[in-house]
N, C-alpha and C positions, 0 to 999 in steps of 0.2 A: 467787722460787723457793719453791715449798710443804714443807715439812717431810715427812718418812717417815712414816708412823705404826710407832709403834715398839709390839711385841705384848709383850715382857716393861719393866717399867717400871724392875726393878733393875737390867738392863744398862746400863752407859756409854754412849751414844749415838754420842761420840767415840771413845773409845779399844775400847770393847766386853768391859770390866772388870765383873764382876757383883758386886753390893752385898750386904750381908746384912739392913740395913732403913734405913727411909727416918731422916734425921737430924731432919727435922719434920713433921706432919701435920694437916692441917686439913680440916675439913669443908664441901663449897658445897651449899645447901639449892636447889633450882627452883623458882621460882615459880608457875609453872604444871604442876599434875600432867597425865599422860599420856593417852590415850584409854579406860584403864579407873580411871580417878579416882585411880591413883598418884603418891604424891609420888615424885621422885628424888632420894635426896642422896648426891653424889661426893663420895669419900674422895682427896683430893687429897697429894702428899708432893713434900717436895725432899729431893734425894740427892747427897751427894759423892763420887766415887769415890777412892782411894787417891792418883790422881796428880795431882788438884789440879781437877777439873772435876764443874762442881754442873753440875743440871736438877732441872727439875721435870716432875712424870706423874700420870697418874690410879691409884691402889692399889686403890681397888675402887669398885664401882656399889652402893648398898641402894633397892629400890623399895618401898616400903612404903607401902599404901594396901588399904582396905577388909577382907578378913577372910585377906591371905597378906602372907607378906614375901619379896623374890625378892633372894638377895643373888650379885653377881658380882662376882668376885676372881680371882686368879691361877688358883687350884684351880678353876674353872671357874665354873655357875651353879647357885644352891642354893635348892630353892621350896622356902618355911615355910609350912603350911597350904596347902588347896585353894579352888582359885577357882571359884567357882558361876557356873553355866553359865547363858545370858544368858535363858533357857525361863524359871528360879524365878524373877529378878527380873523379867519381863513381865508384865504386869495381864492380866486378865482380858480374854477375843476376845470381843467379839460380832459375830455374824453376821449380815446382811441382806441379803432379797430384796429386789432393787427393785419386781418382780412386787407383794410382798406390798402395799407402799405405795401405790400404784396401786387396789388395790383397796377400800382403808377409800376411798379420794373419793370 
């Protein structure tokens, strides 16, 4: 049977007790950054509630890669600087006729 995804991390999963912050927290770094060169690293924590039951949950997302930082936590998703639109990083178009090569032969 598949687990819930559960949307607040400090609630009790069990009992449905809300916590005030996580009792430990660690960081998982990704390996492989994302489709615009972002690295991810999840802010992970374990929690115990009052009555005697731990879990563990993700506290927050940080993307960070190239010239913004996008960080998502409880309070929602927060962009550090602006991402350049994929036009500036494109080189240079050249254009060709086929017409035209055709006729240098």
């Amino acid at each position: 049977m598949p687990k819930k995804k559960q949307t607040d991390p400090y609630v009790c999963p069990t009992c449905g007790v809300r916590v005030e912050k996580p009792v430990k927290t660690w960081q998982l770094v990704s390996p492989l950054p994302d489709a615009y060169g972002r690295i991810t690293i999840t802010v992970m924590g374990s929690f115990e509630c009052p009555n005697g039951h731990k879990w563990k949950a993700v506290v927050s997302k940080i993307r960070a890669g190239g010239s913004s930082v996008e960080i998502e936590g409880k309070k929602g998703v927060k962009k550090i600087g602006e991402e350049k639109e994929e036009e500036e990083n494109r080189g240079e178009v050249i254009e060709l006729d086929l017409s035209d090569l055709d006729e240098e032969e």
